[in-house]
ZADO-1210 file (C-alpha; in nm, 4 decimals, padded with zeros to 6 digits):
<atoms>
<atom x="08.1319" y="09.2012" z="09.8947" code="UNK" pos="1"/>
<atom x="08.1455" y="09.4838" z="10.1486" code="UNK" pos="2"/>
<atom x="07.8994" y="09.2879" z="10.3536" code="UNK" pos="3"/>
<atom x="08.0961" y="08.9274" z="10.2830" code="UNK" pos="4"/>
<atom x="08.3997" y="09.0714" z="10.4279" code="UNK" pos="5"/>
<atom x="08.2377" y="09.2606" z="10.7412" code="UNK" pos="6"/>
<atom x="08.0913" y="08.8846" z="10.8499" code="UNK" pos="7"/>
<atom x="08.3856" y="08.7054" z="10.7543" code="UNK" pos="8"/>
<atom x="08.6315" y="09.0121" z="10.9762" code="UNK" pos="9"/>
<atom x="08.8909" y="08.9812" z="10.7086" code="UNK" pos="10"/>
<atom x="08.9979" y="09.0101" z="10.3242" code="UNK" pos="11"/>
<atom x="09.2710" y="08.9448" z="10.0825" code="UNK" pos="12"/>
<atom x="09.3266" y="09.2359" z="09.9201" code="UNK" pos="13"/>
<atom x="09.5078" y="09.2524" z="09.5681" code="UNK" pos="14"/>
<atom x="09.5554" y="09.5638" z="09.3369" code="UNK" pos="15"/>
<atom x="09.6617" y="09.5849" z="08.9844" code="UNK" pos="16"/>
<atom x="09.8516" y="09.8675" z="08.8104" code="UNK" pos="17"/>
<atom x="10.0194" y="09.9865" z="08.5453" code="UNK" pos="18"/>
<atom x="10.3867" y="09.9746" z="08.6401" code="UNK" pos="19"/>
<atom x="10.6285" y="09.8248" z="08.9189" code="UNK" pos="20"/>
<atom x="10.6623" y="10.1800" z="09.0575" code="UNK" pos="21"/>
<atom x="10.4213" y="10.1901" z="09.3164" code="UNK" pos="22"/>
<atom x="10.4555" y="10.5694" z="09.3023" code="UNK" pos="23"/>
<atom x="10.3959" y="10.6232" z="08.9373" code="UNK" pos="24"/>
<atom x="10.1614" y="10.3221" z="08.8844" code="UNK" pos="25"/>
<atom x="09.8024" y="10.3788" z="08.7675" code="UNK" pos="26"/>
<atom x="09.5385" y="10.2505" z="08.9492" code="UNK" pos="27"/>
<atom x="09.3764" y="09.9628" z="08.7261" code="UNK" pos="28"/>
<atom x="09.1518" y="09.7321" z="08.9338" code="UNK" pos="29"/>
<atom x="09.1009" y="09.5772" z="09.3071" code="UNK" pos="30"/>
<atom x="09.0811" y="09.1740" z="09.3603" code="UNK" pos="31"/>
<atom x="08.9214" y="09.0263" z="09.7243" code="UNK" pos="32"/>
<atom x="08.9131" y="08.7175" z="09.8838" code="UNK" pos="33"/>
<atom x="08.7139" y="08.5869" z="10.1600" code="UNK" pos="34"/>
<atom x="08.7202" y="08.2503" z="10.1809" code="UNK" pos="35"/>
<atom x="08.9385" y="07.9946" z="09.9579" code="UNK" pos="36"/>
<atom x="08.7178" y="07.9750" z="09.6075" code="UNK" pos="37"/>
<atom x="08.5095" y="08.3489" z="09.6774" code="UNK" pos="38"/>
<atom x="08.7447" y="08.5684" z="09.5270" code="UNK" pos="39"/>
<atom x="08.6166" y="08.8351" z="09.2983" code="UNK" pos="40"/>
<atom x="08.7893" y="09.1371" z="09.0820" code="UNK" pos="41"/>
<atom x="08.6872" y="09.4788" z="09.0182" code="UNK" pos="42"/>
<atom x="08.8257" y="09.6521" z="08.7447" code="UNK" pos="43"/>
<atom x="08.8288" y="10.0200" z="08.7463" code="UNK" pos="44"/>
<atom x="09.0393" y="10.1812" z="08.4747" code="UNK" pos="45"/>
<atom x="09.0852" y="09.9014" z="08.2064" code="UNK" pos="46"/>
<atom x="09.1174" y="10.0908" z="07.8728" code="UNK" pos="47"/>
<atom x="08.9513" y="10.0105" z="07.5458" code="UNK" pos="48"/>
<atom x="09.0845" y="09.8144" z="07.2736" code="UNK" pos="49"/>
<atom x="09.4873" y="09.6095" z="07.3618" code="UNK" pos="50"/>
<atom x="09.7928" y="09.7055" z="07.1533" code="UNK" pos="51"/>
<atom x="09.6361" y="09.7276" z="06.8553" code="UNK" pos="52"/>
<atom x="09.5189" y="10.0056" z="06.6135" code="UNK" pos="53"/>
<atom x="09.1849" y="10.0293" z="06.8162" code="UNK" pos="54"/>
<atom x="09.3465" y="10.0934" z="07.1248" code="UNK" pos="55"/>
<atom x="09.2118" y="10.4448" z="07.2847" code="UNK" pos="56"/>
<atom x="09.2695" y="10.5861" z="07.5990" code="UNK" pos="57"/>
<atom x="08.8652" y="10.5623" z="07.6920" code="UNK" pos="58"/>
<atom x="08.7835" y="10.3355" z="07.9927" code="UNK" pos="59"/>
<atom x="08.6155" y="10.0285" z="07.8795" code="UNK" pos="60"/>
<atom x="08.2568" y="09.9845" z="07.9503" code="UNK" pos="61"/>
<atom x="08.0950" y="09.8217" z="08.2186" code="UNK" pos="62"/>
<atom x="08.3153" y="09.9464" z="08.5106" code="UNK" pos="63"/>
<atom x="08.2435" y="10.0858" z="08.8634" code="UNK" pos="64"/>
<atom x="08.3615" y="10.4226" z="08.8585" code="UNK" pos="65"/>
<atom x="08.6917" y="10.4313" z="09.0907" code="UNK" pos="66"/>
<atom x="08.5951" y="10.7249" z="09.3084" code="UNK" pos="67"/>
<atom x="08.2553" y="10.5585" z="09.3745" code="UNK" pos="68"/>
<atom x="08.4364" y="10.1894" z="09.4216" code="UNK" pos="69"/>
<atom x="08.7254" y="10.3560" z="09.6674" code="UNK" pos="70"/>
<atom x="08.4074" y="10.4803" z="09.8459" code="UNK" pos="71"/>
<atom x="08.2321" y="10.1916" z="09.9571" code="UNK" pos="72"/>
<atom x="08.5544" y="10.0209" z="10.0301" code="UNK" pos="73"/>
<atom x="08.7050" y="10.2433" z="10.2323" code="UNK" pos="74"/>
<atom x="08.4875" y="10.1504" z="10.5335" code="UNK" pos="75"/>
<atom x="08.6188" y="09.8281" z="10.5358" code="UNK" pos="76"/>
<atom x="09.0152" y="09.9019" z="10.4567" code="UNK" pos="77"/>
<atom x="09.0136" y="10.1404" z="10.7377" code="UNK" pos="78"/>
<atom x="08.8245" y="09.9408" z="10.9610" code="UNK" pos="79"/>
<atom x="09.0549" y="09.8515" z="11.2621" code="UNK" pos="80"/>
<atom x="08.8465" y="09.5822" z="11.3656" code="UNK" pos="81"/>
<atom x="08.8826" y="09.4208" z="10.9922" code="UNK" pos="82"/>
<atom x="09.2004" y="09.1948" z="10.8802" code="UNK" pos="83"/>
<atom x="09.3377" y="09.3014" z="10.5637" code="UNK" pos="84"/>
<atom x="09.5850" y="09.0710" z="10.3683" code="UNK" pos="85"/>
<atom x="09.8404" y="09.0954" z="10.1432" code="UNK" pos="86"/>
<atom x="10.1833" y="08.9782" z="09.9373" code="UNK" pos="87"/>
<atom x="10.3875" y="09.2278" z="09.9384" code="UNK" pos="88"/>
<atom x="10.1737" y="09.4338" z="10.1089" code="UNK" pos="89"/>
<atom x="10.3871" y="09.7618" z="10.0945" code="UNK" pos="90"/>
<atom x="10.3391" y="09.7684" z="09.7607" code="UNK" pos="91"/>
<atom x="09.8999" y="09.7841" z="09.7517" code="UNK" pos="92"/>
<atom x="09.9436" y="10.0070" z="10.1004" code="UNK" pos="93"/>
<atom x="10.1152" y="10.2652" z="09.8826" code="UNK" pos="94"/>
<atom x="09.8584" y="10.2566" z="09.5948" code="UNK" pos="95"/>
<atom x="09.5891" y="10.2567" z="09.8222" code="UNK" pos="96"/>
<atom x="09.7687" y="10.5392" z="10.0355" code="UNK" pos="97"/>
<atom x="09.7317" y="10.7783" z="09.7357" code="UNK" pos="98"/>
<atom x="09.3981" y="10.7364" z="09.6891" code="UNK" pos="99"/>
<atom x="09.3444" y="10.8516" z="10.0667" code="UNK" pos="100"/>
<atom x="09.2920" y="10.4649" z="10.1818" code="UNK" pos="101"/>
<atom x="09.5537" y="10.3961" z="10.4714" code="UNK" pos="102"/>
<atom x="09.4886" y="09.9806" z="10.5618" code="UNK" pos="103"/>
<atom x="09.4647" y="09.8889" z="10.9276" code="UNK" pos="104"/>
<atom x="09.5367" y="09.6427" z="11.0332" code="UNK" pos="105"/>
<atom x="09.7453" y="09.4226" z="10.7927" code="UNK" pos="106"/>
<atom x="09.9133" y="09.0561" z="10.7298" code="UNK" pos="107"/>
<atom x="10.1931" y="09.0095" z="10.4768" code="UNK" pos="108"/>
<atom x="10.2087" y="08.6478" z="10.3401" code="UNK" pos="109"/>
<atom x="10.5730" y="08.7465" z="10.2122" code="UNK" pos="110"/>
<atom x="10.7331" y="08.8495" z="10.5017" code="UNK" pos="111"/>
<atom x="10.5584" y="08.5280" z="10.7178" code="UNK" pos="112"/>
<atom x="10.7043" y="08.3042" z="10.4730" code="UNK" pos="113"/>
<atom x="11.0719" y="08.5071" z="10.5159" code="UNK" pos="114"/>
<atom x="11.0232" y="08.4925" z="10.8869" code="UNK" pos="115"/>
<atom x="10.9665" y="08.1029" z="10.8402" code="UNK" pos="116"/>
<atom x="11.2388" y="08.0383" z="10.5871" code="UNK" pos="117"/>
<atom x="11.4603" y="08.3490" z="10.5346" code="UNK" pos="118"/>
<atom x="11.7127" y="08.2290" z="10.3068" code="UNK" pos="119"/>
<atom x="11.5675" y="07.9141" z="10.1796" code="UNK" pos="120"/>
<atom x="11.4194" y="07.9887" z="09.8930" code="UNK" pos="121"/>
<atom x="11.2236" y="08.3356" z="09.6827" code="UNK" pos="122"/>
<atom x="10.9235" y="08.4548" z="09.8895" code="UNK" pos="123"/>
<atom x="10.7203" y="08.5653" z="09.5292" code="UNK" pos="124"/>
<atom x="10.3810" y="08.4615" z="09.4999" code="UNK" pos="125"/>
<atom x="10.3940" y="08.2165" z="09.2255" code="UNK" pos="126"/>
<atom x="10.6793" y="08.0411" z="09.3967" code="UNK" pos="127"/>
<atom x="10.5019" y="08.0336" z="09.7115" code="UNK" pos="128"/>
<atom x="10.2080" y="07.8798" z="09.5478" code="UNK" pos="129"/>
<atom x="10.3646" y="07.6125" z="09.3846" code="UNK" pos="130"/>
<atom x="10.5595" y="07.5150" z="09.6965" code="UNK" pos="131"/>
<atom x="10.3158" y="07.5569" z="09.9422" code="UNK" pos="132"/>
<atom x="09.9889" y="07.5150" z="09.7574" code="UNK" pos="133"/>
<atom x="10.0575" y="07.2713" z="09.4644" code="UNK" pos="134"/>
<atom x="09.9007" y="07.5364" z="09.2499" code="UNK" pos="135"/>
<atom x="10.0716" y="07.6679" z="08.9570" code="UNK" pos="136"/>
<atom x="09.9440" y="08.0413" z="08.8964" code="UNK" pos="137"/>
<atom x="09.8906" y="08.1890" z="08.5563" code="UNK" pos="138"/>
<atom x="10.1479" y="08.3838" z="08.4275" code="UNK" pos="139"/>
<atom x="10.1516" y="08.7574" z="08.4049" code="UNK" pos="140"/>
<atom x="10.3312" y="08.7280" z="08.0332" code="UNK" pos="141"/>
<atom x="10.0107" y="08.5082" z="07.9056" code="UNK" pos="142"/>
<atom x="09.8527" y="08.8214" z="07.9694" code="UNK" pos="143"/>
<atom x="10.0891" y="09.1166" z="07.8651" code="UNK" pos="144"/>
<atom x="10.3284" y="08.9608" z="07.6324" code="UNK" pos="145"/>
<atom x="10.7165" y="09.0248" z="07.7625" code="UNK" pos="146"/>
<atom x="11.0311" y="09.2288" z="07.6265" code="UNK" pos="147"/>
<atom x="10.9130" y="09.5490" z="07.3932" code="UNK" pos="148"/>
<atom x="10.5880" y="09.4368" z="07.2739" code="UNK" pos="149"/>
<atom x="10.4539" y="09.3908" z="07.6410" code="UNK" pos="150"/>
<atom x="10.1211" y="09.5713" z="07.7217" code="UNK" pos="151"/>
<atom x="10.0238" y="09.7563" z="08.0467" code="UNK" pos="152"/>
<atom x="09.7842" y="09.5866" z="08.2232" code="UNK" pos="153"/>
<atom x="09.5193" y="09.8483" z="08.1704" code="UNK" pos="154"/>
<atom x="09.4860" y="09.7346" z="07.8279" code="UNK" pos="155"/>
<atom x="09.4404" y="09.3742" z="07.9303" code="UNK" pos="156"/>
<atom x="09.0651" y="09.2728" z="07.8370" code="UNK" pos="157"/>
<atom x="08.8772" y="09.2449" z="08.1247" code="UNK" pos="158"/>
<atom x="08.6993" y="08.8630" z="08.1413" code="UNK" pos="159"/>
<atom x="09.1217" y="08.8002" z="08.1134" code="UNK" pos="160"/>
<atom x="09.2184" y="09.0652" z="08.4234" code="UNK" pos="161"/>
<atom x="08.9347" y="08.8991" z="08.6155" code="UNK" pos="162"/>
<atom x="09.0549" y="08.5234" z="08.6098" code="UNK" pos="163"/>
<atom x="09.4134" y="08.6466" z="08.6744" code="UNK" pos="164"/>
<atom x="09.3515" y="08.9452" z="08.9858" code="UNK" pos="165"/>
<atom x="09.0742" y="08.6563" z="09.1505" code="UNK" pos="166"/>
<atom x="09.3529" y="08.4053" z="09.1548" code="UNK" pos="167"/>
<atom x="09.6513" y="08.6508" z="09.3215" code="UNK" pos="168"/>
<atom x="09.3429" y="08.7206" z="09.5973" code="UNK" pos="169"/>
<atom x="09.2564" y="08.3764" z="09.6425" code="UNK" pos="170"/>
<atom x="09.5921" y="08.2668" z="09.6332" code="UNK" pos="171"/>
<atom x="09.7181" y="08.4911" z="09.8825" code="UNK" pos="172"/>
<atom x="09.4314" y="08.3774" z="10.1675" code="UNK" pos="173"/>
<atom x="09.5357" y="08.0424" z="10.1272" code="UNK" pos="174"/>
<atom x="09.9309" y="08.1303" z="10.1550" code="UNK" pos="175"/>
<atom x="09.7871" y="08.3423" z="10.4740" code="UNK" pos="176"/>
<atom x="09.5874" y="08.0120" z="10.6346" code="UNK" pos="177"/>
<atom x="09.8809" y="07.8052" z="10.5517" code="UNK" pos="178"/>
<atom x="10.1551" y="08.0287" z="10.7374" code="UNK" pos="179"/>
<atom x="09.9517" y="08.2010" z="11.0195" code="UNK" pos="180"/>
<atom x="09.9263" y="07.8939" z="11.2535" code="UNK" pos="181"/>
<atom x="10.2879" y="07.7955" z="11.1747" code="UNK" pos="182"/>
<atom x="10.4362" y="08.1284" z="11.2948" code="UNK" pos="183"/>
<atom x="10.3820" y="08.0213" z="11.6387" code="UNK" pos="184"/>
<atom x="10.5508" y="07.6811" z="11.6396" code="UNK" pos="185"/>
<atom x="10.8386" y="07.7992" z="11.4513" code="UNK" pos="186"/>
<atom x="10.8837" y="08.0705" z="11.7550" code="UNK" pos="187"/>
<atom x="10.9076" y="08.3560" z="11.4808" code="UNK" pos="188"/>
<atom x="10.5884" y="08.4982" z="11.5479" code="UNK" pos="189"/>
<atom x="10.7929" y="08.7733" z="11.7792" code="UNK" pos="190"/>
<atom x="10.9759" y="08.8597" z="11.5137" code="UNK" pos="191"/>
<atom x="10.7230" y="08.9009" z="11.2644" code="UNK" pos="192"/>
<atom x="10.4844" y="09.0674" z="11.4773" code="UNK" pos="193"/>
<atom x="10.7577" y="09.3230" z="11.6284" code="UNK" pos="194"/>
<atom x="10.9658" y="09.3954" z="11.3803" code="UNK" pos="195"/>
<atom x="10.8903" y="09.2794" z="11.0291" code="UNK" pos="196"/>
<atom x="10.5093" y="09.3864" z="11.0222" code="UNK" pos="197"/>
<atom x="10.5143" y="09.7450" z="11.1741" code="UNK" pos="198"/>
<atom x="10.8155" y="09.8260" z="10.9273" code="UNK" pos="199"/>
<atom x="10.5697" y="09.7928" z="10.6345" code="UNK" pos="200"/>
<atom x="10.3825" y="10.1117" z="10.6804" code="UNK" pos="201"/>
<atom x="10.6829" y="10.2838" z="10.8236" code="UNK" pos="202"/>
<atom x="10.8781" y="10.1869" z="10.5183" code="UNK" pos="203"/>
<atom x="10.5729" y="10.2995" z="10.3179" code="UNK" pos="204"/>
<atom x="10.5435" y="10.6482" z="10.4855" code="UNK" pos="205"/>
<atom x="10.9159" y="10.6936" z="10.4768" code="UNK" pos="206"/>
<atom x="10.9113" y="10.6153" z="10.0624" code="UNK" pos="207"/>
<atom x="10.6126" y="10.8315" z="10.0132" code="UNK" pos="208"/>
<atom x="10.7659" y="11.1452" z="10.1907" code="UNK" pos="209"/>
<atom x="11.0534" y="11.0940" z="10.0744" code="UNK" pos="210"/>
<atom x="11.4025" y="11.1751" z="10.2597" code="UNK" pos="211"/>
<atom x="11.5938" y="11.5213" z="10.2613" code="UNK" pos="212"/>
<atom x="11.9588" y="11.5573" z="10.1537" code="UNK" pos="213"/>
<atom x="12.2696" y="11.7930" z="10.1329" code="UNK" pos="214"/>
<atom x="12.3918" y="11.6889" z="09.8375" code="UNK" pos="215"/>
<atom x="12.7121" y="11.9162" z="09.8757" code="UNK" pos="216"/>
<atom x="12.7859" y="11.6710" z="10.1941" code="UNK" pos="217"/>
<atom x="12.6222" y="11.3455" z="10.0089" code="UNK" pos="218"/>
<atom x="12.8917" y="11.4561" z="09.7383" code="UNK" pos="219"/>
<atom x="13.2142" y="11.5006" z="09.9773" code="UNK" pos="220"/>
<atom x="13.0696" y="11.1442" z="10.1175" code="UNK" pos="221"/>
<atom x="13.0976" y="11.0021" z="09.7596" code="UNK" pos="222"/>
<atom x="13.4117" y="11.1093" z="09.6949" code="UNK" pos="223"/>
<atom x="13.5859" y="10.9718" z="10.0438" code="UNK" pos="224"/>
<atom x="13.4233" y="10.6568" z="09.9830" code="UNK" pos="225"/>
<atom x="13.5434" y="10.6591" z="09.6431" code="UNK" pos="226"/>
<atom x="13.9292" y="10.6917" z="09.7984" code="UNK" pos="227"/>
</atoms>
């Protein structure tokens, strides 16, 4: 796959966690895509047994261990010379970011679809897809379940995770082929380029470090605003 995406000069690039909480989230598994239909997933720290009584906290079997995986991707992720593309791309920067993997350069297929048609309609994947693609995705909940008894996606078996992660990859070149030449002829690609694509990693760094306060003066703030 390292070699695929070298010749090809770019990859969708998917990851899957354990939480919404791209600081907190636990690393689960990596999905590519490098041409519409090659899309492959590469689970890392699925854990064995679901939400059942045989559940344990050892990985399953039959995975690439993640330092060793992070290893011979890296290259590639870093590689300035190399496309990488995402939805929501903040979002896998970060979880790649602490793991020591800072992506350069990057697309966004949400934020070209919001430069295209801001306030026309949600810029999530699965809507995207269905709009743009006349492809219905599967659903996360026919793999975790929903409300209490949900399951982290860690515990999802892995021929399941694999069908699911390939598809948000493959998806997400498509959305990228399908948007890219449009940019231009809608004359957003300015804005995109200039403003809404270099804010992702700022954003990112800005969430990651975090920002200081004086929460004596934040407090004084509160309370005039308050009035």
């Amino acid at each position: 796959w390292v070699e695929r995406i070298r010749a090809t000069g770019h990859v969708a690039i998917d990851t899957e966690t354990t939480s919404l909480d791209e600081m907190r989230a636990d690393l689960v598994g990596i999905s590519l895509a490098t041409a519409p239909g090659k899309a492959c997933y590469i689970p890392l720290g699925h854990r064995e047994g679901g939400d059942d009584l045989f559940a344990t906290d050892a990985l399953a079997p039959g995975q690439i261990p993640m330092e060793a995986a992070l290893a011979a991707l890296r290259p590639v992720l870093e590689d300035t010379s190399i496309l990488k593309i995402g939805q929501n791309m903040k979002y896998d920067w970060k979880i790649l970011a602490r793991h020591g993997i800072r992506m350069a350069p990057i697309e966004d297929t949400m934020l070209q679809s919001y430069a295209l048609h801001a306030g026309l309609h949600n810029h999530g994947m699965d809507e995207l897809s269905e709009r743009y693609l006349g492809h219905v995705t599967i659903p996360i909940k026919e793999l975790i379940g929903g409300g209490k008894s949900a399951i982290t996606f860690d515990r999802v078996p892995i021929d399941k995770a694999a069908r699911y992660a390939a598809e948000d990859a493959d998806v997400t070149l498509r959305l990228w082929r399908h948007f890219r030449p449009k940019l231009h002829r809608a004359r957003v690609t300015t804005v995109y380029e200039t403003l809404e694509r270099p804010l992702i990693t700022v954003l990112a760094e800005m969430e990651m470090t975090g920002i200081r306060i004086d929460p004596q003066t934040l407090s004084r703030m509160s309370n005039a605003f308050a009035q």
